[in-house]
Each structure stands twice: as structure tokens, then as C-alpha cells.
VORO-670278 format. One record per residue: residue in one letter; x, y, z of N, C-alpha, C in turn. Coordinates in steps of 0.05 Angstrom, whole numbers, plus 5000, padded with zeros to 4 digits. Layout:
AXYZXYZXYZ ...
***
This chain:
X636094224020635493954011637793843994 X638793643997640793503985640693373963 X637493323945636793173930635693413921 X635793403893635293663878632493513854 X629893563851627993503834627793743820 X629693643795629993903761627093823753 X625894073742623194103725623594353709 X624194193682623594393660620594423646 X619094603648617094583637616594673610 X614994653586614994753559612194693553 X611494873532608894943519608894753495 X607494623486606794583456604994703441 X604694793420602294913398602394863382 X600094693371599694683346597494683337 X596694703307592394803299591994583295 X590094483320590094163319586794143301 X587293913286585793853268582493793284 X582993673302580193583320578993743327 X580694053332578694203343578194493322 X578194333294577294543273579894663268 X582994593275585094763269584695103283 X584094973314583495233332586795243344 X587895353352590295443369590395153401 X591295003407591594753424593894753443 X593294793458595794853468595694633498 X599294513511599094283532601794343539 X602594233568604994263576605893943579 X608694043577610493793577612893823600 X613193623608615993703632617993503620 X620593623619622993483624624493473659 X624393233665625693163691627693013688 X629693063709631492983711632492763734 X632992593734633392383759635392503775 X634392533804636892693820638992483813 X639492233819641692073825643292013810 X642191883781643791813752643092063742 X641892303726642292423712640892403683 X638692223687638592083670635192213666 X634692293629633492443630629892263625 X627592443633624992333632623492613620 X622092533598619892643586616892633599 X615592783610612592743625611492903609 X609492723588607192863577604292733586 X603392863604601192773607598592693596 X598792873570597192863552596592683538 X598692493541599092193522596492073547 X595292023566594891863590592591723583 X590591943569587391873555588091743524 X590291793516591091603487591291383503 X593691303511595091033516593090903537 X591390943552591090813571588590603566 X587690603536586090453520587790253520 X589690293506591990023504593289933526 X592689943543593289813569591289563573 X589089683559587089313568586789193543 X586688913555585888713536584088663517 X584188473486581388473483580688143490 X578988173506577587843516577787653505 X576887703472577487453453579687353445 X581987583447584687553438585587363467 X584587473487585887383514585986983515 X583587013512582286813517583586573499 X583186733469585586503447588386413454 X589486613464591886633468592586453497 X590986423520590986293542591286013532 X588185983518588185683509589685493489 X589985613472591885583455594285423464 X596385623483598485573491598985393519 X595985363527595685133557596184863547 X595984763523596084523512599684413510 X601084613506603484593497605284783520 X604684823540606384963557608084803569 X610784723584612684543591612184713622 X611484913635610885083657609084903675 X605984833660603984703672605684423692 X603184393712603684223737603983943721 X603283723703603383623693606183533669 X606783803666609583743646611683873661 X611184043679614184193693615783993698 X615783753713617383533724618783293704 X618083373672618383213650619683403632 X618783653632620083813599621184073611 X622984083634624284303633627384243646 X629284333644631784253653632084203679 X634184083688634984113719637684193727 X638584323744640984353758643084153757 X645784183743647784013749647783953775 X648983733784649183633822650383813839 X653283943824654384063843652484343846 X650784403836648084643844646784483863 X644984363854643484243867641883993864 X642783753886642983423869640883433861 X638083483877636083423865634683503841 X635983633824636483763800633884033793 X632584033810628984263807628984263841 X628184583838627584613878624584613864 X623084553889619884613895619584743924 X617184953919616885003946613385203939 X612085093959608785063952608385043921 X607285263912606585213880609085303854 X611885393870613085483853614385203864 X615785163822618685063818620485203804 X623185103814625885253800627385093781 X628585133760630785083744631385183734 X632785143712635085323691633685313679 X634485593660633685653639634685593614 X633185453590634285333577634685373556 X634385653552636985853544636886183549 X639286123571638986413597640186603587 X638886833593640087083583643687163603 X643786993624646787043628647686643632 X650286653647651386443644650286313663 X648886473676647586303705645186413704 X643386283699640386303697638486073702 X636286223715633986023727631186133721 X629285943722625785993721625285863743 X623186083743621185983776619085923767 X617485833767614385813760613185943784 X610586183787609886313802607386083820 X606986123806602485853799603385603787 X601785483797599885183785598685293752 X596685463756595485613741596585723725 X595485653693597485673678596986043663 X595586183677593686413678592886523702 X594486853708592286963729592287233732 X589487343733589387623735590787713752 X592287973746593788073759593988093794 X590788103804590488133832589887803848 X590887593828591187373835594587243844 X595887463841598387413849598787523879 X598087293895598387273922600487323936 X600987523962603387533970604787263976 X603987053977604286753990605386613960 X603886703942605686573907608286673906 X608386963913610687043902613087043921 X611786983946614686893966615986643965 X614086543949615786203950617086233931 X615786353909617986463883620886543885 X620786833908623386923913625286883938 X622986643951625486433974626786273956 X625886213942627785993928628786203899 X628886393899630286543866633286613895 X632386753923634386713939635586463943 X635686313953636985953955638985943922 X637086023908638985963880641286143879 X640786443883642886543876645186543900 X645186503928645986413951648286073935 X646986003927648385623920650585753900 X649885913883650886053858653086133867 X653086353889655386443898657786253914 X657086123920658285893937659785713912 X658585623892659485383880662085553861 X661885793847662685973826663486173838 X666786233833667886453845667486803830 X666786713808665586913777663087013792 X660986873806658287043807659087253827 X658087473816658487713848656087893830 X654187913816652088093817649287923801 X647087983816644687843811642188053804 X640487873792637588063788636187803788 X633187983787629787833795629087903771 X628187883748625088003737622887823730 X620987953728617987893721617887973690 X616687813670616187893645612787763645 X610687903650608887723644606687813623 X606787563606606387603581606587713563 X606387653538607587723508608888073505 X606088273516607088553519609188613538 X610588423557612188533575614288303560 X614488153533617288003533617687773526 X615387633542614687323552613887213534 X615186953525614086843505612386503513 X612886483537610686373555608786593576 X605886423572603886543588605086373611 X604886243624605486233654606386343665 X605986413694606686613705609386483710 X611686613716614086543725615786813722 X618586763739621186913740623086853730 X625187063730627787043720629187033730 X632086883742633586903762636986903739 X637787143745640087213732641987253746 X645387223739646787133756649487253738 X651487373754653887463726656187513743 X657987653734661087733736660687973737 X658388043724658588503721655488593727 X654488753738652988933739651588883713 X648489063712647189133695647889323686 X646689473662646489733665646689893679 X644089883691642490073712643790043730 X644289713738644989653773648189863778 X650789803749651790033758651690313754 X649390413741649490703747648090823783 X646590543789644790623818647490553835 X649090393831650990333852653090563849 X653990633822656690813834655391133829 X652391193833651391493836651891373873 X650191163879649591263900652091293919 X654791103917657191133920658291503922 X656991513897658191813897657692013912 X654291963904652192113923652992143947 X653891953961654391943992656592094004 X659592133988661992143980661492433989 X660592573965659692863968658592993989 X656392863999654192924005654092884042 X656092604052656192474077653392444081 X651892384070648892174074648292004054 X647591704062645991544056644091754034 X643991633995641691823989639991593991 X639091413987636791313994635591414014 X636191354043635891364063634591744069 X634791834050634892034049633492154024 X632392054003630892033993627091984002 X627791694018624991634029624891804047 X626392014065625492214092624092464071 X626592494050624992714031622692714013 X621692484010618592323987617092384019 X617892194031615792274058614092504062 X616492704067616492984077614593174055 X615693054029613893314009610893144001 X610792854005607192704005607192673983 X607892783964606192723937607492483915 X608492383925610392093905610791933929 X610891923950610291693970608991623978 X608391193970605591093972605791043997 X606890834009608090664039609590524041 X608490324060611490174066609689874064 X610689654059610089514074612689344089 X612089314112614289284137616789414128 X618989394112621089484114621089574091 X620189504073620089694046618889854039 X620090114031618990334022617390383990 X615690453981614590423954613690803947 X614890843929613691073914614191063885 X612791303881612991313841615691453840 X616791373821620091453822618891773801 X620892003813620592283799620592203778 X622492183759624092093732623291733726 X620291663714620491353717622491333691 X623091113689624890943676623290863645 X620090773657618890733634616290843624 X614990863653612991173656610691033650 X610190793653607090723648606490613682 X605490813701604190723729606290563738 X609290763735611590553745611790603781 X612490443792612590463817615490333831 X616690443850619090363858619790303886 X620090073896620390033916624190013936 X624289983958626790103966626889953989 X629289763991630089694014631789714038 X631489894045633390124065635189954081 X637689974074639689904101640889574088 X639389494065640189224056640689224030 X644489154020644889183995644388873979 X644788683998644688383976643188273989 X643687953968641787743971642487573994 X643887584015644687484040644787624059 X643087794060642388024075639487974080 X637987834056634487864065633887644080 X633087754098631087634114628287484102 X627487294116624087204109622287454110 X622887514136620787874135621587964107 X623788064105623988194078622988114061 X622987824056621787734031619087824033 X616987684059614787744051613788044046 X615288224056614388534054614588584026 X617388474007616488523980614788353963 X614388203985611687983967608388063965 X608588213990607188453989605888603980 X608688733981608788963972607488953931 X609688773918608288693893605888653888 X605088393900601388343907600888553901 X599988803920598189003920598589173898 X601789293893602089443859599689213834 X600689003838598988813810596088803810 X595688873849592888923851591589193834 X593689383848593689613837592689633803 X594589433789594989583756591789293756 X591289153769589089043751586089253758 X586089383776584289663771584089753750 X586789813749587189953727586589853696 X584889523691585889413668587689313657 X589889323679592989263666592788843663 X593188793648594388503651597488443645 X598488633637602188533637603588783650 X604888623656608588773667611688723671 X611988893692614988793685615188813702 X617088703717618488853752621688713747 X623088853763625188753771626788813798 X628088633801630288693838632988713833 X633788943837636988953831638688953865 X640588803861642188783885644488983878 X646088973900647989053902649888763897 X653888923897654788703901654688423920 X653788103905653687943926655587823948 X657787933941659687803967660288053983 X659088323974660988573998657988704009 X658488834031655988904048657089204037 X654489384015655189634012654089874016 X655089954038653090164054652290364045 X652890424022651590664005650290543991 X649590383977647090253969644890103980 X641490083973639189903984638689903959 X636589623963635889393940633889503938 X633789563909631889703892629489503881 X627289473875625689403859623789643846 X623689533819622389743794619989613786 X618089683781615089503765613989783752 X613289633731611789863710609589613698 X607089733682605589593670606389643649 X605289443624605789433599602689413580 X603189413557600889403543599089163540 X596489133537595189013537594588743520 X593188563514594688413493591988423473 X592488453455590388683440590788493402 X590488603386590488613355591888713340 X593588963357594989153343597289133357 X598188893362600988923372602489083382 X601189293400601689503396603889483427 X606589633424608689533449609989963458 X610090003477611190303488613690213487 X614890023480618490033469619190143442 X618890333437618890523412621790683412 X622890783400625690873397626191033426 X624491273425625691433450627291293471 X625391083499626590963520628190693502 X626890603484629590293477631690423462 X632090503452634290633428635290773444 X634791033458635991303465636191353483 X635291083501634990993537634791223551 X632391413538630691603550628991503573 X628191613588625691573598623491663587 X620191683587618191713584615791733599 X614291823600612191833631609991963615 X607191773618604391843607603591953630 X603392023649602792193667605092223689 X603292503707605692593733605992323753 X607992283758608292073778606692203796 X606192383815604392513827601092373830 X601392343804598092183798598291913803 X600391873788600791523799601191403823 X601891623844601991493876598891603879 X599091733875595691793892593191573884 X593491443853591791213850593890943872 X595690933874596690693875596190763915 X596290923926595091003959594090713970 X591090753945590090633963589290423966 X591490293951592189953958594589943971 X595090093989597590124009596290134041 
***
């Protein structure tokens, strides 16, 4: 096997107070990401703590919805009055629309080229209300934008998608909407996944993606499905470890490469994860789509998307960005990814 899954395992003990200061003992794994190197803590034991704080409390929900529906610039009523529009040479008509999503800039973007989508009408929706049909109009047109981007500006050559929804995942609007980011350099991540997998291949003379999903396949236990061309499993090593799930677009590195099929398979494909985490109680998350470079076709890389849930929106402010993964850009994992495909199955 060409992809190597490191598992260090270790004991903890200590005379835990709850059980009379009897002898307590739990295992912990350190994993290692075959590709980046990049290290993940799995204590499972955290799973029955944290997974209280994953849901909401109703009354907080409820304040917090209404509250902010009065004064949102998102809603169908003020979107066309209180949010920016595109200079001409983007696009004359200064806001795209397409069914219930609209697009413009962001008005004040985390890169030099930045956009919002509005997902919904609805200025609120449970997680399993995000329709594969919302979120394709979302990311036909977050595609069209970054497509115009490249064309107008000789500087853009790397893009991203994310989802921040609500306060625990970021968002300082409840409306559902996206991020459309646009730059000169790579992410982080985007170049440690672009020049492992570069490398990966170098060494190796295979595609590791491509080679990855034959090997998740083959061993069952972290591979959910597909929908049409995208692949979805729990990544060995998650990134953030709360019911993170990772999807994979085999054979396609950029944003002029996707197809409509593509789109809807990861529109999909999302739908059913959000279906997924609202089982679960989840009401926020995060997701994101990392490309490859946008002007070169790169055959050792496919377009990644990442989604993890976040915490609930609660009393105790309580957020899993705590030093370890934000400070020390560890990974973390409240349970075995193992567990997390086998709940997430069977909305596949």
C-alpha cells in the first residue's frame, strides 16, 4: 500500500474523582495524515462531553434569529438596497441573482477579491433545509464569479468556497450565505494539499487521491459514497474532528473544469452531510472548497471539500477553537472517524 495510516496508541490514568478516586483508565490515538504530515489527536472519550454542546438552547435560538431578522441587509427585502455591487468591468449589472441566491462583494473581504452569496430567502434554516437546489445556485454563480475574476485580473490564480453558518462557525450574520475568495497565493492548506500531492505522485508514479478513494474503498471503514462524481469520507487525521467529513473530486483540479453535474453532486452531496449533522443536533458549520491553481490544469491534484460541525449556540459561548487546532494548527478528533462514516452511511 502506498498510503501509509500511522496509529500511535497511548493509555491515560488517572484516580478519577467521579468514580471515588478508583484507578480510570482510556485510550488515546495520535494519527498522522498520510499526505501533509500533519498531526491529529483522537480521544474519543471527549464524544459524550462535547456532544451536549453541539445543540442549541431553543430560547437562545429563537432570540438570536429574531432579533437579528429586523436589521439583516441579507433578507429579500433589503438585499437589493443595503449591500454592495460589482464595479462594471466585473459585472455591469452590479449583483448576479439566480433562483433564491444573490451575489456581491463583500464589504469588507477577507482577500482583495471577495464575494457573498446569499443561500435562502429565509433568513433561518435548519440544517436539513439546505436543499441540494439552494446550494447549486449558490455555487453556479460563486463559479461565474470566480471565472469573471480570472478573466478581468491577471493577479487572481487561486480561489476558495466557505460556509460559516452562524455565530459558532464565525458568522456574524444569521443568514445563510457564502464566501467567495479570490487571491495571488494559495491558502494554507490549499498549498500543503497541492505540493504533498505534487510530491506524492513524484515518488510514488500514482495519482494519491485517486488512490486514496480505491484504498478508503477497499478497507470500508471511513468511506461514506459518492454522489455522482464525488467521493465523501471521514478524513483519517480530521483537521477539526467534530463529525468532519471530506469530500473529493477525482480527475478535476479548478474552477473551469466543473461541470453543472459537478456542481449538483456537490450540492448534494452537502445537503445530505447538513442532513446528516441536523440528526445529530448540529445547527452550525463550516465547509469549504479548495481548488487547485485557476489558470493550469493539475494532474496531481482533485478539488477538495472539508465540512465539520461546530458548536451549538447556547449561553456559554462555548467555541472547540481552543489553543491546540487554532494556535498549534494541531488537529483534534472527539471520536474515531470510523464512527463518523458509519453514522454519516446512512444519508448516502
Amino acid at each position: 500500500m502506498t498510503i501509509k495510516f500511522s496509529i500511535t496508541e497511548r493509555e491515560v490514568r488517572i484516580l478519577n474523582p467521579l468514580k471515588n478516586f478508583e484507578l480510570d483508565t482510556w485510550k488515546i490515538q495520535y494519527r498522522t495524515d498520510p499526505l501533509t504530515g500533519r498531526n491529529t489527536t483522537v480521544i474519543p472519550k471527549l464524544y459524550e462531553y462535547w456532544i451536549r454542546f453541539l445543540r442549541s438552547e431553543a430560547d437562545i435560538l429563537k432570540r438570536l434569529v429574531l432579533e437579528s431578522r429586523g436589521r439583516c441587509p441579507f433578507c429579500p427585502e433589503s438585499v437589493l438596497s443595503k449591500t454592495p455591487k460589482f464595479p462594471p468591468e466585473e459585472f455591469e449589472e452590479g449583483r448576479l441573482v439566480k433562483g433564491e441566491a444573490v451575489a456581491f462583494p463583500n464589504l469588507i473581504g477577507h482577500a482583495d477579491k471577495s464575494a457573498v452569496i446569499t443561500v435562502s430567502k429565509e433568513h433561518f434554516l435548519y440544517l436539513n433545509r439546505f436543499t441540494p437546489n439552494l446550494i447549486y445556485d449558490a455555487l453556479s454563480l460563486a463559479k461565474t464569479i470566480i471565472e469573471k475574476w480570472c478573466e478581468v485580473y491577471n493577479h487572481v490564480n487561486y480561489a476558495f468556497i466557505t460556509f460559516n453558518y452562524l455565530p459558532p462557525a464565525g458568522s456574524t450574520i444569521v443568514h445563510p450565505h457564502i464566501q467567495v475568495l479570490a487571491r495571488d497565493r494559495p491558502t494554507t492548506l490549499q498549498k500543503l494539499l497541492i505540493d504533498n500531492s505534487i510530491k506524492f505522485c513524484w515518488e510514488n508514479s500514482v495519482d494519491y487521491w485517486t488512490e486514496l478513494i480505491r484504498v478508503e474503498k477497499e478497507l470500508g471503514v471511513r468511506y461514506i459514497g459518492s454522489t455522482g462524481p464525488v467521493e465523501w469520507l471521514a478524513p483519517f487525521a480530521p483537521l477539526r474532528g467534530i463529525l468532519e467529513i471530506q469530500g473529493i473530486l477525482l480527475g478535476k483540479s479548478t474552477v473551469s473544469e466543473l461541470s453543472d453535474d459537478d456542481l449538483i453532486s456537490i450540492s448534494d452531496g452537502l445537503s445530505r452531510i447538513l442532513s446528516f449533522y441536523h440528526s445529530m443536533g448540529v445547527l452550525s458549520f463550516n465547509a469549504a472548497i479548495l481548488f487547485g491553481p485557476l489558470k493550469t490544469k493539475l494532474h496531481e491534484y482533485s478539488i477538495n471539500i472539508r465540512v465539520t460541525a461546530r458548536m451549538g449556540v447556547s449561553h456559554l459561548s462555548f467555541t472547540d477553537a481552543w489553543a491546540l487546532p487554532y494556535m498549534l494548527w494541531d488537529g483534534e478528533a472527539i471520536e474515531y472517524p470510523e464512527e463518523t462514516a458509519k453514522k454519516a452511511k446512512k444519508f448516502f
